[in-house]
C-alpha positions in Angstrom: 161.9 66.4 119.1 162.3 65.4 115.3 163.8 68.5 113.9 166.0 69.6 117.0 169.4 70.5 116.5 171.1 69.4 119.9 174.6 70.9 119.9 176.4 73.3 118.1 178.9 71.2 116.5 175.8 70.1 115.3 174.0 73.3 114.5 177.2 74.5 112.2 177.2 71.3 110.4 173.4 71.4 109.6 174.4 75.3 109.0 176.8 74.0 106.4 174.4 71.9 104.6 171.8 74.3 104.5 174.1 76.7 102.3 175.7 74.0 100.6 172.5 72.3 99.5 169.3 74.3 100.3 167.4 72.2 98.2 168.1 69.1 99.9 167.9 70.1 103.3 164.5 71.5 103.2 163.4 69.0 101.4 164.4 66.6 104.6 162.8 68.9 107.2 159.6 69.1 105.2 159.4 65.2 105.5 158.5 65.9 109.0 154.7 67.3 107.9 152.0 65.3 106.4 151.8 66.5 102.5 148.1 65.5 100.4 150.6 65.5 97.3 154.5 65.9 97.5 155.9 68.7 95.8 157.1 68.3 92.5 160.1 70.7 92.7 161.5 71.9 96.5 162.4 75.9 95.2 162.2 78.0 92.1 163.1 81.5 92.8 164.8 85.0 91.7 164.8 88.1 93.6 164.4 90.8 90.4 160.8 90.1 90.0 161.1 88.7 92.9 159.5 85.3 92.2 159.8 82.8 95.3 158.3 79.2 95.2 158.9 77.1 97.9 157.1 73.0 97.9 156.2 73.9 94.4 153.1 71.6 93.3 152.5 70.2 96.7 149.2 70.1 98.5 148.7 70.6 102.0 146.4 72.3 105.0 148.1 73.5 107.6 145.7 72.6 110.5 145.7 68.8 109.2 149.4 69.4 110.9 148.1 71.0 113.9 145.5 68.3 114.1 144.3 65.4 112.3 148.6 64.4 112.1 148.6 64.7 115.7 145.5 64.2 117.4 145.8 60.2 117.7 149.1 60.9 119.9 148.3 64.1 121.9 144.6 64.4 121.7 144.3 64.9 125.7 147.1 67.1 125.8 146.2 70.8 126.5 146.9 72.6 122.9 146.1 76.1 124.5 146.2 77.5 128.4 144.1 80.3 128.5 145.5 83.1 131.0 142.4 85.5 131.7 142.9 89.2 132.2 142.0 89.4 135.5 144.0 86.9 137.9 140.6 86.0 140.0 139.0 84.6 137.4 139.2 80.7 136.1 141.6 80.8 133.3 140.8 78.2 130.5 142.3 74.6 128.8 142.3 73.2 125.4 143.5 70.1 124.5 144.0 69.6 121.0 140.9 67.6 120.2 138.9 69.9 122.1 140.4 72.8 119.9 140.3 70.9 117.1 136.5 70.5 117.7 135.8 74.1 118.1 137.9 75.1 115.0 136.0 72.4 113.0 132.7 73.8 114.5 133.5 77.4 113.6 134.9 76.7 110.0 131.9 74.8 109.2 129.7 78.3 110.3 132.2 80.1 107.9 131.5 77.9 105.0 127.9 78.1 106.0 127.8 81.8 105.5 129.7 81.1 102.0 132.9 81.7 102.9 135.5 80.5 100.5 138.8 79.1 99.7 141.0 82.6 99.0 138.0 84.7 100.5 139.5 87.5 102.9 138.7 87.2 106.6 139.6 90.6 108.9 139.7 89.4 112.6 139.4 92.0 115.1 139.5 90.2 118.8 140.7 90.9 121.9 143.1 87.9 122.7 141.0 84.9 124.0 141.2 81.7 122.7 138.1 82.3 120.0 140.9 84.2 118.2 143.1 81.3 118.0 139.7 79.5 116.7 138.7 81.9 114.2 142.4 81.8 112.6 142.6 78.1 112.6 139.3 78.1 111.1 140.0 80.1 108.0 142.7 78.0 107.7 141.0 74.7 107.9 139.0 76.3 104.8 141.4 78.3 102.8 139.8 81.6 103.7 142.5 84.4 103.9 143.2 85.6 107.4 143.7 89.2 108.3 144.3 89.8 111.9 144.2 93.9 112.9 145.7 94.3 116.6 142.3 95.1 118.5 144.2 98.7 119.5 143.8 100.3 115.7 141.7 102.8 115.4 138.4 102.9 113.0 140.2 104.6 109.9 143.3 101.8 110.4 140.8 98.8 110.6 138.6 100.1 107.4 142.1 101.0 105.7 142.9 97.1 106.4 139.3 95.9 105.3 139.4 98.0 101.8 142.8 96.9 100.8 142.3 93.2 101.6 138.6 93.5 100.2 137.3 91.4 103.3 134.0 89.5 103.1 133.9 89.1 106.6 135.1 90.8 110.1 135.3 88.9 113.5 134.9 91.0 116.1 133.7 91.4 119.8 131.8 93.7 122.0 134.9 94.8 123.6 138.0 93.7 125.6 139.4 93.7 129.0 143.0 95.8 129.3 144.2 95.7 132.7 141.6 97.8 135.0 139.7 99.2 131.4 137.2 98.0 129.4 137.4 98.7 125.8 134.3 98.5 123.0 135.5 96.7 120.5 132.6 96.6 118.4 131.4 100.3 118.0 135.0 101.0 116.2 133.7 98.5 113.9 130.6 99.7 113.2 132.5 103.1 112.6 134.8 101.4 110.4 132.5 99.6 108.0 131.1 103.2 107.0 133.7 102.9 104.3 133.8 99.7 103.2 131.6 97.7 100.5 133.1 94.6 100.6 132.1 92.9 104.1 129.0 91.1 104.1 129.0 89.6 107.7 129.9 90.7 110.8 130.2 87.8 114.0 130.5 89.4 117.1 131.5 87.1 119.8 130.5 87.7 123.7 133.2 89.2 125.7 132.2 91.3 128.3 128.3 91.1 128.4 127.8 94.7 126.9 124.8 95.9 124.8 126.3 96.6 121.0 124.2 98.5 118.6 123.1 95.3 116.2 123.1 96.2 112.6 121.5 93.8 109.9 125.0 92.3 108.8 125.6 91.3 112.4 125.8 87.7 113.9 126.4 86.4 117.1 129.3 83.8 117.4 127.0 81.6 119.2 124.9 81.2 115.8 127.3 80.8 113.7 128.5 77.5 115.5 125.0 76.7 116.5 123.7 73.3 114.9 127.9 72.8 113.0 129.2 69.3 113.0 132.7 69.3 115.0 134.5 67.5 112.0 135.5 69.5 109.1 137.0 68.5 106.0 140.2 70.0 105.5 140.5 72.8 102.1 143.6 71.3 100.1 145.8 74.0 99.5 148.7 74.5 97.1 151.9 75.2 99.0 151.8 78.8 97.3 148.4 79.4 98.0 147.8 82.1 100.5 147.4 81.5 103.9 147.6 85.2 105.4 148.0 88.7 105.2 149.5 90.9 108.5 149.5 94.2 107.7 152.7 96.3 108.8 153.7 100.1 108.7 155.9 101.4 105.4 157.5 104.5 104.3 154.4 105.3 102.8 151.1 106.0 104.2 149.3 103.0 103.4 150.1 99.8 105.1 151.7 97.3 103.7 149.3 93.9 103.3 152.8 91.5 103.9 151.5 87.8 102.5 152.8 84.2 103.6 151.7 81.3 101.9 150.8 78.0 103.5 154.0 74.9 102.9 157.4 76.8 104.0 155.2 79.3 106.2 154.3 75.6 108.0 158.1 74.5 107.6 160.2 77.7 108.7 157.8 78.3 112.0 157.9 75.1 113.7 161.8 74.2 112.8 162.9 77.7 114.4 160.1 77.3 117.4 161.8 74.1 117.7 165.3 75.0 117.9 165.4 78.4 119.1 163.2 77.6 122.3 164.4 73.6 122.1 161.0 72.5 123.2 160.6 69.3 124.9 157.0 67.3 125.2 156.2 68.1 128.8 157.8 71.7 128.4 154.8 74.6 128.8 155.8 77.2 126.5 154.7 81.2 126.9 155.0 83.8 124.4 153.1 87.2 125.5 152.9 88.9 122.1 149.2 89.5 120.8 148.2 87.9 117.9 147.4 90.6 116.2 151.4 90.9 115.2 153.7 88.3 113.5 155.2 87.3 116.7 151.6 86.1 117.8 151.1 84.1 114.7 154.0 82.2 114.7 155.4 81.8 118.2 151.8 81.3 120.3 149.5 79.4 117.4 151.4 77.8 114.2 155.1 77.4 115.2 154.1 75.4 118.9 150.6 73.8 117.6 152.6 72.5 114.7 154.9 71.3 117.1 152.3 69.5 119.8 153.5 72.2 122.5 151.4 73.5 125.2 151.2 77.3 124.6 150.2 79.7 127.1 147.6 82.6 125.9 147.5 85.5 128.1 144.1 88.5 127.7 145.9 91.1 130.3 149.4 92.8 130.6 152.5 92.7 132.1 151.6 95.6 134.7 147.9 94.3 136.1 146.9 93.7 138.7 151.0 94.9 139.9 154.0 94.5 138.2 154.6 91.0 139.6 151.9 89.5 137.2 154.6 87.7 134.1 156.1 86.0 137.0 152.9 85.1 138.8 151.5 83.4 135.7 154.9 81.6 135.1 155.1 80.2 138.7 151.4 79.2 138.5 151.8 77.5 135.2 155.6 76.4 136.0 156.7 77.8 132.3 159.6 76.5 130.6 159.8 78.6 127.9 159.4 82.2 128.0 159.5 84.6 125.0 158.4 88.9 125.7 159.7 91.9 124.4 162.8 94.5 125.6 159.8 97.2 125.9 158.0 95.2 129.0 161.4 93.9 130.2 162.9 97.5 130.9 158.8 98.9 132.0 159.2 95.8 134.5 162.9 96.8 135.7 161.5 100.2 136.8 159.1 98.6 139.6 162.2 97.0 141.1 162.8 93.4 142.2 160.0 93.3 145.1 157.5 92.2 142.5 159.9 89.2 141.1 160.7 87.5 144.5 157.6 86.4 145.7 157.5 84.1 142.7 159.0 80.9 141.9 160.9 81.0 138.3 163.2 77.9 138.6 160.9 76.0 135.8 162.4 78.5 133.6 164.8 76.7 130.9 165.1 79.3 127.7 164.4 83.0 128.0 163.8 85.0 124.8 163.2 88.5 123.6 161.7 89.7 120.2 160.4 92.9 118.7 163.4 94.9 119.2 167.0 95.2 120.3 167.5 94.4 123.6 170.3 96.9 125.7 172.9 95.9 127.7 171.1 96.9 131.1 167.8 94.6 130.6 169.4 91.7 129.0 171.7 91.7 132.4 168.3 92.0 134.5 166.5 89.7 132.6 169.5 87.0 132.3 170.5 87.0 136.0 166.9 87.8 137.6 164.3 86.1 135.8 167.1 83.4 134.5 168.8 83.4 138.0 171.9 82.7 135.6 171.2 79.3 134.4 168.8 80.2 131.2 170.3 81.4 128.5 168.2 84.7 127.0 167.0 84.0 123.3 167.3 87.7 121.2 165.3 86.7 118.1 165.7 89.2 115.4 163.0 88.5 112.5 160.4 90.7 111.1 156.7 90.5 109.5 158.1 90.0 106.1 160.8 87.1 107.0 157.6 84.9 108.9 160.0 83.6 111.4 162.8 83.9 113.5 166.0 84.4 111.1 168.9 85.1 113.6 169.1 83.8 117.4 170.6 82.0 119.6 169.3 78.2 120.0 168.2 77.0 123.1 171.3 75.9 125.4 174.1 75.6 123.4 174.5 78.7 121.7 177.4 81.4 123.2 175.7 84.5 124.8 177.0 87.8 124.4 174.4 90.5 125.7 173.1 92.5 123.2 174.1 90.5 120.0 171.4 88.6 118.8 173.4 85.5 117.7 173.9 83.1 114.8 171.9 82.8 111.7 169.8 79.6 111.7 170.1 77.5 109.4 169.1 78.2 105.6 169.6 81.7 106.4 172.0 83.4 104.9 172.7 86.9 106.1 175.0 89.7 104.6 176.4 93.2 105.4 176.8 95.5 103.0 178.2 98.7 102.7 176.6 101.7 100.5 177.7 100.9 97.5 176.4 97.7 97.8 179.8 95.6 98.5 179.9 92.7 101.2 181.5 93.4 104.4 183.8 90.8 105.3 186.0 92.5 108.2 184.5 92.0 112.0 182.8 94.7 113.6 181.8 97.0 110.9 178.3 98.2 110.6 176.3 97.7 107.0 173.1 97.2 105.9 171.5 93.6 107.0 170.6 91.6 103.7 169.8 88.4 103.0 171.0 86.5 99.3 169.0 83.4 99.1 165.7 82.6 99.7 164.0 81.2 102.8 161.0 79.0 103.0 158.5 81.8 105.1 159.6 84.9 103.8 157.0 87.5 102.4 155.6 86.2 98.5 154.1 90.0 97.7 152.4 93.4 99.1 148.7 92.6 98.9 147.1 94.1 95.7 150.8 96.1 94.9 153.6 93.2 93.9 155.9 96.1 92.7 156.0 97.8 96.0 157.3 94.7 97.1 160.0 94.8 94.6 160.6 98.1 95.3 160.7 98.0 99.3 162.9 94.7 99.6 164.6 94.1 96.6 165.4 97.0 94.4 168.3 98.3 97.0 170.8 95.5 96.1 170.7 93.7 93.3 170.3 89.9 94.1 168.9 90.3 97.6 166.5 91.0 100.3 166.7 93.9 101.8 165.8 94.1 105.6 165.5 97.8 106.6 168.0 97.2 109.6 172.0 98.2 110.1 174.0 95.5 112.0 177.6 94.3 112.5 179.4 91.1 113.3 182.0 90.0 115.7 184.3 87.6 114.8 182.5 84.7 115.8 180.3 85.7 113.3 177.4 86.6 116.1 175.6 89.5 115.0 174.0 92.4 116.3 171.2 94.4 115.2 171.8 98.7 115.8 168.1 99.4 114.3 166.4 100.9 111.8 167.5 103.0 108.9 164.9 103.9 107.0 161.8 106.0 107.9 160.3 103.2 110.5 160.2 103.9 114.2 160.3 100.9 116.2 158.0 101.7 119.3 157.7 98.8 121.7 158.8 96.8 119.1 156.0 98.0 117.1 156.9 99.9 113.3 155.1 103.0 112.6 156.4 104.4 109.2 156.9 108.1 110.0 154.6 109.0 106.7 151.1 107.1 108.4 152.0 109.3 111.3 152.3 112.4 109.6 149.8 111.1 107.6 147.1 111.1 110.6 148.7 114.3 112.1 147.9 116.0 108.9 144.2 115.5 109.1 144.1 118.1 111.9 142.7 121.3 109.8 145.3 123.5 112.0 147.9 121.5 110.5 149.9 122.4 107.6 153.0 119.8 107.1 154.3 117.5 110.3 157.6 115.7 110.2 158.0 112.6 112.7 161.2 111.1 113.9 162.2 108.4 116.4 164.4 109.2 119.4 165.4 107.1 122.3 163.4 106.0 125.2 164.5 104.0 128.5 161.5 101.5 127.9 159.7 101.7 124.9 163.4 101.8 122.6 162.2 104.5 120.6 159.8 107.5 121.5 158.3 109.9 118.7 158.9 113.5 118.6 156.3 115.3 115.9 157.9 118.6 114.5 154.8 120.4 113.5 153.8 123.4 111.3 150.6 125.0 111.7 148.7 127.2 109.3 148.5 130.2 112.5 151.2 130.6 115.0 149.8 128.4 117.8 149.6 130.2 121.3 147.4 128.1 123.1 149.9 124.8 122.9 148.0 122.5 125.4 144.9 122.8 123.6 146.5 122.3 119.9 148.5 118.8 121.1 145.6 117.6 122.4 143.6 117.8 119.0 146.6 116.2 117.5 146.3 113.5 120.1 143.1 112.7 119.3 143.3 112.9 115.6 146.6 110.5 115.5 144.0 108.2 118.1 141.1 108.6 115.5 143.5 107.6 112.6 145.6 105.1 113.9 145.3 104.2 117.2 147.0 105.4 120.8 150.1 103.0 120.2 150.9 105.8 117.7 150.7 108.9 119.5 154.0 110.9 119.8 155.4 112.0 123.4 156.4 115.1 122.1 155.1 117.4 119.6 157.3 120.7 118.7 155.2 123.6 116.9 157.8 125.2 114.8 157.7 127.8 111.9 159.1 125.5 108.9 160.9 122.1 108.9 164.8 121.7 107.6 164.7 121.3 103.5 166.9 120.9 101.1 166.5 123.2 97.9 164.6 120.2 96.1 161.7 120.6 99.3 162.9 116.9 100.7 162.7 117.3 104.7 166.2 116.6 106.5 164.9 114.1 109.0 168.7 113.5 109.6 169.0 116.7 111.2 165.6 116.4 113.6 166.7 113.0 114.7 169.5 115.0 115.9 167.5 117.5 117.7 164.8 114.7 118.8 168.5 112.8 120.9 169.7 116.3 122.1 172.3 115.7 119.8 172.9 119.7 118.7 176.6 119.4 118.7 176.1 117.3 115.4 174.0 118.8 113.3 176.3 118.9 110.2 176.0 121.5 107.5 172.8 123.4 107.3 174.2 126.2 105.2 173.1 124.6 101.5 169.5 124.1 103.4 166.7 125.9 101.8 166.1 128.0 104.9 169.3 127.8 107.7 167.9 129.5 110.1 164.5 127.4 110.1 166.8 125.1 112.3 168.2 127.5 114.6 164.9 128.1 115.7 163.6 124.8 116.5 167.0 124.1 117.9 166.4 127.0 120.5 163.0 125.8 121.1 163.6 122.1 121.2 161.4 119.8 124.0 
């Protein structure tokens, strides 16, 4: 396809380039998109403020890519494959005109309800193909998009809704998990007891179940009712926003992460391109849900962009039996297949019965994202599900950088398990030590930054640009800061060991440990929690809750299980902790800052290590939870 890089002789020199000549070698890639008005100047940036343009001055909509630039070429082609949750039932196909029409059909309901160009839109759907619409809709408009996974809890949607001041949520009765049925739209209605700003509510049809209708509600099926299928496209500076995607901090509040529409539209289809070296005919798969970065990039913008055929899948990996990621690829004969280390190891555990019945030779690239994948599963996954000829993908990329920064490409790249690979190119990665110095020596962990500028990284925080400046650029002086330790080998492949700061990675989704303790502190037995991350055979990282309560607790079972539901309440089950510890006090230094270092420790068993704990405000606060440890 036009922007593939097809060898890596190749990929190093248009690696060269990009570093060389930034300016120039975007500027070529973004020839490959249709533009209303070229940009006047192709980057203006600094990273103090930070201040990053990308396109600056040009005019664009993103879906005129998706569609009207495509649809006299690949109008018949199916755009979307529906995969419904349970496997008896007929899944669904989109070409791209047909999506095209629905989008244009919805986005004309939006307008009609007085939707806007840069008017906030919170999307709250289980994942069938009328959340593909909605997003495509807002952007066919210039409405904002704000997509909350449908597993948050009440107080983390209206958290979402306040912040981004939404006009409007998109919801649906409920949504089909596996064997469960989920109501969707009563942790709405719960949720909009706090906020002022929404006006509408469309509530689209899932499973048939009776909703208690408020006077702000409408049913999907009016909104399109009567709507023309053709919509003229909102023209949109390349700056202009095109989402926000919410993701955990160090803090409490989430942070509102916002991409903008041109280099969003560049970056995700050159790295869908390359990475997963999509060909035409290929059918492409990406399990992620929507609701997180992965979704939006890698199943709707980075392969519509790109006139692929992307899969869309309602259930999970485990229903009806653990066989059901390779059922769907044999029935669909998937070329490209993209899931995270956290289903790959749960899938491991059921054993190799439930992969043989199943035909996986249409299998070409293999990827994993979310997390870093160990030794054990990439092995599995390689020589299993690859049978040894596909070589296994490890993006590593987060909310903020929009798309994939560091992988390997396709079929030409050199594997090494557990390293995630090469930069791509216009990425520009760089270790640095504590003080802030570039590591240059092989094999030497540091802190993962980045010192130039890419074209989908993160503009702002929502509402709170200095908390952007503080969170990813105030560490080092001149770059971006990622959060993550890593080292390099001396092929210059990298490897990503995790977080460092206070974000647990659980099944490759972040939880800052502050919105944990945060909901755990809501219980009224509760006086001060601290939450850690330890390690965990499938999900990478469990959490272990130290918690101190205002009365010694004796009746344990009964006091986790309020803290259970609380954590449920405020944020959702994703974010409950395996283990919670009722201790006495928590490890301080004199200045009251809690010594997570030192429960880590405890959370891995690691005792041994403990360090000093003599200059501790209170020593023997960690002997005891030591001796009591889970």
């Amino acid at each position: 396809m036009a922007l593939q890089i097809k060898s890596f002789e190749e990929y190093e020199e248009k690696y060269r380039k990009s570093v060389e000549n930034p300016e120039a070698f975007w500027a070529d890639i973004a020839e490959y998109f249709y533009w209303q008005k070229k940009w006047d100047k192709v980057l203006e940036w600094n990273f103090s403020e930070p201040k990053i343009e990308w396109f600056k001055g040009a005019k664009l909509n993103i879906t005129e890519n998706i569609f009207d630039r495509q649809l006299s070429k690949i109008g018949d082609k199916k755009a979307i494959i529906w995969e419904p949750n349970n496997p008896g039932e007929q899944e669904k196909n989109y070409t791209y005109r047909e999506l095209y029409e629905k989008v244009c059909e919805f986005a004309n309901g939006l307008r009609a309800l007085g939707i806007q160009k840069g008017d906030r839109v919170c999307i709250y759907l289980p994942m069938i193909p009328e959340l593909a619409v909605a997003v495509l809709a807002c952007a066919r408009i210039g409405a904002v998009h704000s997509v909350v996974f449908a597993g948050f809890s009440a107080t983390a949607l209206s958290d979402r809704v306040n912040d981004a001041q939404a006009k409007l949520v998109i919801t649906a009765d409920g949504l089909n998990r596996g064997a469960k049925q989920i109501p969707l739209k009563s942790v709405v209605d719960d949720a909009l007891k706090n906020c002022t700003s929404v006006a509408h509510v469309i509530v689209y049809d899932c499973l048939g179940s009776a909703i208690n209708k408020t006077d702000k509600d409408l049913s999907w099926e009016e909104v399109i009712q009567g709507q023309p299928k053709e919509c003229p496209a909102e023209s949109m500076d390349a700056e202009d926003m095109l989402f926000i995607l919410y993701t955990s901090g160090s803090t409490g509040k989430p942070k509102g992460v916002v991409h903008t529409c041109g280099g969003y539209m560049v970056y995700t289809a050159y790295s869908f391109q390359n990475v997963y070296q999509y060909e035409p005919e290929d059918v492409y798969w990406c399990t992620a849900d929507i609701g997180w970065i992965t979704g939006h990039s890698y199943i709707l913008y980075g392969p519509l962009l790109s006139g692929a055929t992307s899969v869309m899948f309602e259930g999970i990996p485990t229903y009806p039996d653990a066989g059901r990621f390779w059922q769907v690829i044999d029935k669909y004969k998937v070329n490209q297949f993209l899931t995270a280390p956290t289903a790959i190891r749960s899938l491991m555990a059921y054993g190799e019965d439930y992969v043989k019945p199943y035909d996986l030779t249409s299998l070409k690239v293999i990827g994993t994202v979310g997390e870093p994948i160990n030794s054990e599963a990439w092995h599995w996954y390689h020589e299993l599900i690859g049978k040894g000829n596909c070589p296994v993908v490890d993006n590593w990329w987060q909310t903020e950088t929009g798309g994939i920064m560091i992988s390997g490409l396709g079929n030409f790249s050199p594997l090494k398990p557990t390293f995630a690979g090469y930069p791509l190119p216009g990425i520009q990665p760089a270790l640095l030590n504590q003080d802030g110095s570039e590591i240059t020596e092989a094999d030497i962990e540091g802190y993962l930054c980045i010192k130039a500028p890419w074209p989908s990284m993160l503009r702002t925080t929502y509402g709170d640009h200095e908390r952007c400046r503080v969170t990813y650029f105030s560490h080092y002086d001149g770059y971006y800061f990622t959060g993550d330790g890593a080292k390099r080998d001396k092929n210059g492949m990298y490897r990503i060991i995790g977080r460092i700061d206070d974000v647990i990675n659980v099944s490759g989704h972040r939880f800052g440990t502050a919105e944990i303790e945060n909901a755990i502190n809501e219980d009224e037995l509760v006086i001060e929690s601290a939450v850690v991350g330890y390690p965990h055979p499938v999900k990478g990282q469990s959490i272990y809750a130290f918690v101190v309560c205002e009365h010694e607790v004796t009746e344990t079972t009964d006091a986790r299980k309020r803290i259970l539901e609380t954590v449920t309440r405020e944020i959702g089950k994703i974010a409950l902790p395996d283990k919670i510890q009722f201790v006495s006090g928590l490890p301080k230094t004199r200045s009251g800052k809690i010594m997570r270092r030192i429960l880590r420790k405890v959370a891995e068993g690691d005792t041994a290590n403990l360090g000093d704990t003599s200059t501790l405000l209170d020593p023997a606060v960690v002997d005891e939870i030591v001796k009591n440890a889970l």
